[in-house]
N, C-alpha and C positions, 0 to 999 in steps of 0.2 A: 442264576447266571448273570441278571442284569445288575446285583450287588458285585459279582465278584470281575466281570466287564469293567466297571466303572468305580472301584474304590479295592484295587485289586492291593496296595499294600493295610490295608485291615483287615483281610480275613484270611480264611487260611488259600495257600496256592494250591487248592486242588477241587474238583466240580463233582461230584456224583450225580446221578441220575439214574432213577430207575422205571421203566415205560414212561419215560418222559415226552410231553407233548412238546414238538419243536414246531409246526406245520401248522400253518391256517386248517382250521377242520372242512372236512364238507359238508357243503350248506352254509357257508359259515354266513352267506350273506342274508340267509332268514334267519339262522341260529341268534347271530349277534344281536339283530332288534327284537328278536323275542326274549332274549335273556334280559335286555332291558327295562322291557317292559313289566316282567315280573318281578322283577327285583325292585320295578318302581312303585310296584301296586304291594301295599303293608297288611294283605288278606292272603298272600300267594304263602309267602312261608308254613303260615301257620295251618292254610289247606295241606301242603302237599305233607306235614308231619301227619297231621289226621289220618289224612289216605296212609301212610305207611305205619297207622296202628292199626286201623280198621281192615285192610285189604291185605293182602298179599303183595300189594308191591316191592317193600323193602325186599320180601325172599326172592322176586322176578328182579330187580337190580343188582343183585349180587350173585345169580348165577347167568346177567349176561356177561361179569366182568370174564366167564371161563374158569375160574380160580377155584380151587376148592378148599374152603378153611374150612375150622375145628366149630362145633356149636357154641364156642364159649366163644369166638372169633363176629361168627354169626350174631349172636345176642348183642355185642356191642356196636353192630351196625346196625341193627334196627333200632336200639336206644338214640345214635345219632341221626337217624334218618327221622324218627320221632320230638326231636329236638327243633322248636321254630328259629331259633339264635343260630343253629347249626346249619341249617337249611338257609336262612338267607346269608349267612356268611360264603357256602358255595355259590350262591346266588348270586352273587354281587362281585365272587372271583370271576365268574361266569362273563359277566356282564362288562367285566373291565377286559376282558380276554383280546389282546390284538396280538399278533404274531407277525402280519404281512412284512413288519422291517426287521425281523428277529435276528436276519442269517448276520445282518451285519454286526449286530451283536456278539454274535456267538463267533465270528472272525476277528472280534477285537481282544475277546479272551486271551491273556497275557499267559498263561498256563493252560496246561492239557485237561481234559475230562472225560471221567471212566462212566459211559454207558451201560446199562445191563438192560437187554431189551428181552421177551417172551415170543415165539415166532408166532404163538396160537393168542395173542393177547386181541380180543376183538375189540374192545373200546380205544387204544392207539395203534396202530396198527405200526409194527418194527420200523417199516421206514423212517417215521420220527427221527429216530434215536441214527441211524444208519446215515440219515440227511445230515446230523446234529453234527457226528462225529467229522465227517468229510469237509464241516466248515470252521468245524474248533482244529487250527493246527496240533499236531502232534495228538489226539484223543484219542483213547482206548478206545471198540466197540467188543461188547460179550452178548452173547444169544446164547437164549437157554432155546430147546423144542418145544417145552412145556411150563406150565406156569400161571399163564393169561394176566388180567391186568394187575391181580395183587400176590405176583409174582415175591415181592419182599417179605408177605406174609403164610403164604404156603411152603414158601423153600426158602426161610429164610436162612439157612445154614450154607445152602446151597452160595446164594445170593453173597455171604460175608465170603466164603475163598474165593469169589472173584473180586472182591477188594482186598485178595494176598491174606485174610485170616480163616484160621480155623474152626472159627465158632463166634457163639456171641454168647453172655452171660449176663443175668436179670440184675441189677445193679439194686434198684429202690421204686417203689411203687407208692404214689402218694393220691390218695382219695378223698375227696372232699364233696361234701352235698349239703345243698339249702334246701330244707323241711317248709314246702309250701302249704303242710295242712295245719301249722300252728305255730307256734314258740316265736323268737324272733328273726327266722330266717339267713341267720349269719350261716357263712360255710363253717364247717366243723372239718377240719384236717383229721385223718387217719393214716398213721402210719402204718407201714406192712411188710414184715418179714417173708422174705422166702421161706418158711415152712411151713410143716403141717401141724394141725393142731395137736395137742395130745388128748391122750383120751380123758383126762383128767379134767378136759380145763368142765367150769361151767353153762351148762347150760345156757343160751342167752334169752332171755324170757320173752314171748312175743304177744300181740295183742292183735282180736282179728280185726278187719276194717280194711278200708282203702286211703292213701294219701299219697298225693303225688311228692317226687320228690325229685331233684334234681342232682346227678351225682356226676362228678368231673373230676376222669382218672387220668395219671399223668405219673413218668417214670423215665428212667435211665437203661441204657443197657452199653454194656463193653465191650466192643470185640477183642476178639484174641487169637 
């Protein structure tokens, strides 16, 4: 919002937002110096990845967002939640978090923006997005009943016809990982086709043991 507010012939003229945060949170006035502090202390990361290998946490974090994903959905958020780089990168969004002059912002927007908010969503609660729309002239607002916070990810078919398409389609998936138990650590790119294997292919030979590895997936999708 504050890219397209302020440098609004570079990008494109239109805003989405999905359970988007518009609103100072509550509490925000212990939240914000505690977000600081942890983000300033270089032991905080690397604790709370721990705790979300060792405990249960990551699975108590993702079913307060209300949402219900796919186990394959699930596995990639406790990898990120296991992740110290990933953890203080929220940490540190966290920490830079100010909102209180937002609305004027969001009143300078030179084009309208399409909201999709969840009513059951308990970590932002719809007003946000309801506040968002009433200060961006001309803005869409869409509420689903259901959903909760990763509303984009549980419905997201749902989610594309309210930005006017019928679907969406996996475009390209690209994975890449640094081997921290040996060699020389460079990322190894893998590319990956939408299909399934055949039964022919081989085998891929494996070896027991443990080694950490670190794997960073990233991709394209179309709607339509």
């Amino acid at each position: 919002v504050s890219l397209a507010a302020g440098q609004a012939s570079a990008v494109p003229r239109h805003v989405i937002g999905i359970n988007g945060a518009f609103l100072p949170i509550r509490g925000n006035a212990l939240f914000s110096p505690l977000a600081k502090a942890l983000f300033a202390n270089p032991f905080s990361a690397s604790m709370f990845s721990l705790l979300a290998r060792a405990t249960p946490l990551g699975g108590n974090l993702l079913t307060a967002t209300g949402s219900s994903i796919d186990e394959e959905g699930k596995a990639i958020y406790r990898m990120l939640l296991a992740s110290p780089a990933h953890v203080r990168g929220a940490l540190g969004m966290m920490a830079a978090w100010d909102l209180t002059r937002f609305d004027a912002t969001l009143r300078r927007l030179p084009f309208p923006m399409t909201l999709i908010a969840a009513r059951d969503d308990p970590m932002v609660p719809m007003e946000n997005s309801s506040h968002a729309a009433r200060q961006a002239p001309g803005s869409r607002l869409i509420l689903t009943d259901r959903g909760g916070h990763l509303l984009h990810e549980c419905r997201a078919a749902e989610v594309a016809k309210g930005f006017g398409f019928t679907g969406y389609t996996l475009r390209e998936i690209a994975i890449s990982s640094a081997d921290q138990g040996g060699g020389n650590g460079y990322p190894r790119p893998v590319a990956m086709q939408s299909r399934a294997s055949v039964a022919s292919d081989a085998p891929v030979p494996v070896e027991a043991g443990q080694r950490p590895v670190n794997v960073t997936v990233s991709g394209t999708i179309q709607l339509r």
